[in-house]
C-alpha positions as CSV (number, residue, x, y, z in Angstrom):
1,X,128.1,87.1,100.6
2,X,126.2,84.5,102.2
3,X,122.5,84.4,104.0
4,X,123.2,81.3,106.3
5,X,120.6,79.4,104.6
6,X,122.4,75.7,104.1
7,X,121.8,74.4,101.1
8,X,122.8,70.5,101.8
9,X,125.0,69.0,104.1
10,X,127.9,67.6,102.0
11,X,130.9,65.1,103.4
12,X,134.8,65.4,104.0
13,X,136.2,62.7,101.8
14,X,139.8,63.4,101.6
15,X,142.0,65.8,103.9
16,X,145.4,66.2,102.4
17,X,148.5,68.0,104.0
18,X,149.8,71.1,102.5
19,X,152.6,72.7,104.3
20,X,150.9,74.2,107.6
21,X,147.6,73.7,106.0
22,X,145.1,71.1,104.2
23,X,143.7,70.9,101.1
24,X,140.2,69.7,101.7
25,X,138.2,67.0,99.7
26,X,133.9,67.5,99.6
27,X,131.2,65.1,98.0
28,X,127.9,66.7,97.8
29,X,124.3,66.8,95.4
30,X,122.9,70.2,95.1
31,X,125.5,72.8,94.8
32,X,127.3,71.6,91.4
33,X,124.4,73.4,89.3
34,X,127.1,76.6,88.9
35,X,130.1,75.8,90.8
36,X,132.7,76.5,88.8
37,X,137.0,76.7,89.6
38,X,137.6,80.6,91.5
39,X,134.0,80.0,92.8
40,X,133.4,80.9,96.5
41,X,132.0,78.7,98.8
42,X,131.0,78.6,102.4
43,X,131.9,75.5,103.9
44,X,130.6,75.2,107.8
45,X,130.7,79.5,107.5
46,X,134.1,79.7,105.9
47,X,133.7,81.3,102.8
48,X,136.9,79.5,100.7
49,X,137.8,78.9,97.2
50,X,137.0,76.1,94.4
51,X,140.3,74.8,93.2
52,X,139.0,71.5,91.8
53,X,136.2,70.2,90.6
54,X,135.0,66.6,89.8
55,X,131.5,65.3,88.7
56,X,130.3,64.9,92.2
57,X,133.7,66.3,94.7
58,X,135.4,69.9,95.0
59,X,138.1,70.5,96.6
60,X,139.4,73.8,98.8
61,X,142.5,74.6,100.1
62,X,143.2,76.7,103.6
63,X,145.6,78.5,105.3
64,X,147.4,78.6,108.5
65,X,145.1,81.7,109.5
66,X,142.0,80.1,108.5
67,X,142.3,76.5,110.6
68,X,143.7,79.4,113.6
69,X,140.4,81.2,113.6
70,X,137.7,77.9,112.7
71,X,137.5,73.9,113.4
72,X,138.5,73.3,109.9
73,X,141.4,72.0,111.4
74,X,139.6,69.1,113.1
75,X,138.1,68.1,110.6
76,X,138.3,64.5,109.5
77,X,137.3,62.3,106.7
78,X,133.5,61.5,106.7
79,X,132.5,64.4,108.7
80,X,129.5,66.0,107.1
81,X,129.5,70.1,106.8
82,X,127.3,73.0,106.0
83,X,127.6,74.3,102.3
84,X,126.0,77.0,100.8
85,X,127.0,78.9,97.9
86,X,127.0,82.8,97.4
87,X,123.7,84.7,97.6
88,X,122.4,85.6,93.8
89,X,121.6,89.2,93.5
90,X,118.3,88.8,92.6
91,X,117.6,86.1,95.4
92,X,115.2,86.4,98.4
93,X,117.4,87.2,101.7
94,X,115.9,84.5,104.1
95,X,118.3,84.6,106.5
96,X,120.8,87.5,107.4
97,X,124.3,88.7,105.5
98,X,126.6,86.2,106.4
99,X,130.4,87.1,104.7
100,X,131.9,84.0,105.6
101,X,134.6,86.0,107.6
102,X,134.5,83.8,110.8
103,X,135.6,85.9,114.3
104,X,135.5,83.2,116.6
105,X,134.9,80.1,117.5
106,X,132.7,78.4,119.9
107,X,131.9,75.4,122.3
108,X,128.4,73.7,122.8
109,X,128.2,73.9,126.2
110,X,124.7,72.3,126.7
111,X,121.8,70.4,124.0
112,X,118.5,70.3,125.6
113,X,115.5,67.8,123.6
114,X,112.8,69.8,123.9
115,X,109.4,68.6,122.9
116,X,109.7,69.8,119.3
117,X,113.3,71.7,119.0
118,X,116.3,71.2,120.5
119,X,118.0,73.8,122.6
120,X,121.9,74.8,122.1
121,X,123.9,76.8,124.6
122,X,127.0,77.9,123.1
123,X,130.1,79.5,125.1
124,X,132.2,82.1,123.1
125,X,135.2,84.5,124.2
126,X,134.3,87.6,126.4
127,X,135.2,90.1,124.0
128,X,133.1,89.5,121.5
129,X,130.0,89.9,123.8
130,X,129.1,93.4,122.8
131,X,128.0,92.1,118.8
132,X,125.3,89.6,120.5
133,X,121.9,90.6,121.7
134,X,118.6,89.1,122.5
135,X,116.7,88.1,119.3
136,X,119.7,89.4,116.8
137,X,121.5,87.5,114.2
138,X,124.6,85.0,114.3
139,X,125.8,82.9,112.0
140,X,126.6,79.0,114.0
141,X,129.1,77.0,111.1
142,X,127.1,79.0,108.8
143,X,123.6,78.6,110.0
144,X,121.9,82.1,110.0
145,X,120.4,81.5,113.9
146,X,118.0,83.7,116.1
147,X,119.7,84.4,119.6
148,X,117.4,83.0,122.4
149,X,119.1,83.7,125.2
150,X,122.9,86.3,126.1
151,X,124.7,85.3,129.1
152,X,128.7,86.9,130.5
153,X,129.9,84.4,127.9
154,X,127.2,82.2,126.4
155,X,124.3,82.3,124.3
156,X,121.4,80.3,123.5
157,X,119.5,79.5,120.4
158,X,116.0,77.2,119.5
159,X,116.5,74.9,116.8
160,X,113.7,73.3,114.6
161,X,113.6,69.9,113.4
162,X,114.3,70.9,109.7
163,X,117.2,72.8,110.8
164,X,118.6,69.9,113.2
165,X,118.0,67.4,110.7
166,X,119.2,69.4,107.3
167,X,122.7,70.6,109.1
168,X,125.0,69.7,111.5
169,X,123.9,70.7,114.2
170,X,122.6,67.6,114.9
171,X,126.0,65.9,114.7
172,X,127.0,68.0,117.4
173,X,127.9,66.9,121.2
174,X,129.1,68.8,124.3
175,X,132.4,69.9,123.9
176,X,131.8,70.3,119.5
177,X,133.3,73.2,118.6
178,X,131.5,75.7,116.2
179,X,132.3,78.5,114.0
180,X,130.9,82.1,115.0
181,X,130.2,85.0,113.1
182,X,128.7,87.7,114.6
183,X,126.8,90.4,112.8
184,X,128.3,92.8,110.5
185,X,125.6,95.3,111.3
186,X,126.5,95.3,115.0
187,X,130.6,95.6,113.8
188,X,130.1,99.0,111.6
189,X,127.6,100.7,114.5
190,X,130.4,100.0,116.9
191,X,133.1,101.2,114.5
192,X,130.7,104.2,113.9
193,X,130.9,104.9,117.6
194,X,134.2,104.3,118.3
195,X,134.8,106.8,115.1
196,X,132.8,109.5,116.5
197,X,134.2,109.0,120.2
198,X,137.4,109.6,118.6
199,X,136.7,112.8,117.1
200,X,135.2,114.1,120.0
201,X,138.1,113.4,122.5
202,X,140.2,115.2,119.0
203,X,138.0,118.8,120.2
């Protein structure tokens, strides 16, 4: 589990072809204090795997149902990404739970420079519209965000300088394509429901 609080931005250094997938190459600073091999890590909101380790690269390996469901796939070498590693149990939660479990993914759709933030609307698919709400919790490749603004199929959030600056959101352009997970709260009150519908159409 994950809070969406990046620790660094670290870089794509080698992107090697496995089968239907990639094995994926990461330089980075802060997060080699207790990485270990089997460790989990969230790279740009994907929660993955350590399967090598070097004094300052790790590398992770996907499958064909990860790049389906995130941008992994377009990826290339020298792009930076968001890492985090796994919330400590006896850690402050400064963001939200994040599991790394990515539903969807979406497109900037608009970055307006505002006088001290920057302002990102984000297009997403219909169905997922229910698990947003005004001021609620998503996680934007792995960014625990505040929701500004819920349209049919967009949403808005403000981002601070430290944020722009510290992740890559500030590498993003229109048309970028982000990672998006919604909530978990908001997925077991609508499975809740659903449950309970269910039982009473069973009377």
């Amino acid at each position: 589990m994950f809070t969406g609080l990046v620790e660094e931005k670290g870089k794509l250094i080698n992107k090697i072809k496995t089968g239907d997938s990639f094995r994926f190459v990461f330089t980075a600073q802060k997060v080699f204090d207790d990485l270990n091999i089997g460790s989990s890590i969230s790279v740009n909101g994907v929660c993955l795997t350590v399967v090598e380790l070097n004094k300052n690269s790790f590398a992770v390996d996907t499958i064909e149902e990860t790049l389906k469901k995130t941008n992994l796939g377009n990826l290339q070498v020298n792009d930076n990404v968001n890492l985090e590693r796994p919330l400590k149990a006896d850690a402050r939660l400064g963001g939200h739970f994040v599991l790394g479990h990515v539903d969807t993914i979406g497109k900037v759709e608009k970055i307006e420079v505002l006088s001290n933030s920057h302002f990102i609307t984000i297009s997403f698919p219909h169905n997922f519209k229910q698990y947003l709400i005004y001021v609620g919790s998503v996680a934007i490749d792995g960014v625990s965000m505040t929701v500004a603004e819920v349209n049919s199929n967009s949403f808005s959030v403000g981002i601070i300088p430290h944020t722009w600056s510290e992740t890559v959101f500030s590498d993003k352009v229109i048309g970028s394509s982000v990672n998006l997970e919604f909530d978990v709260l908001g997925k077991y009150v609508e499975k809740i429901m659903d449950g309970k519908a269910e039982n009473i159409n069973l009377k």
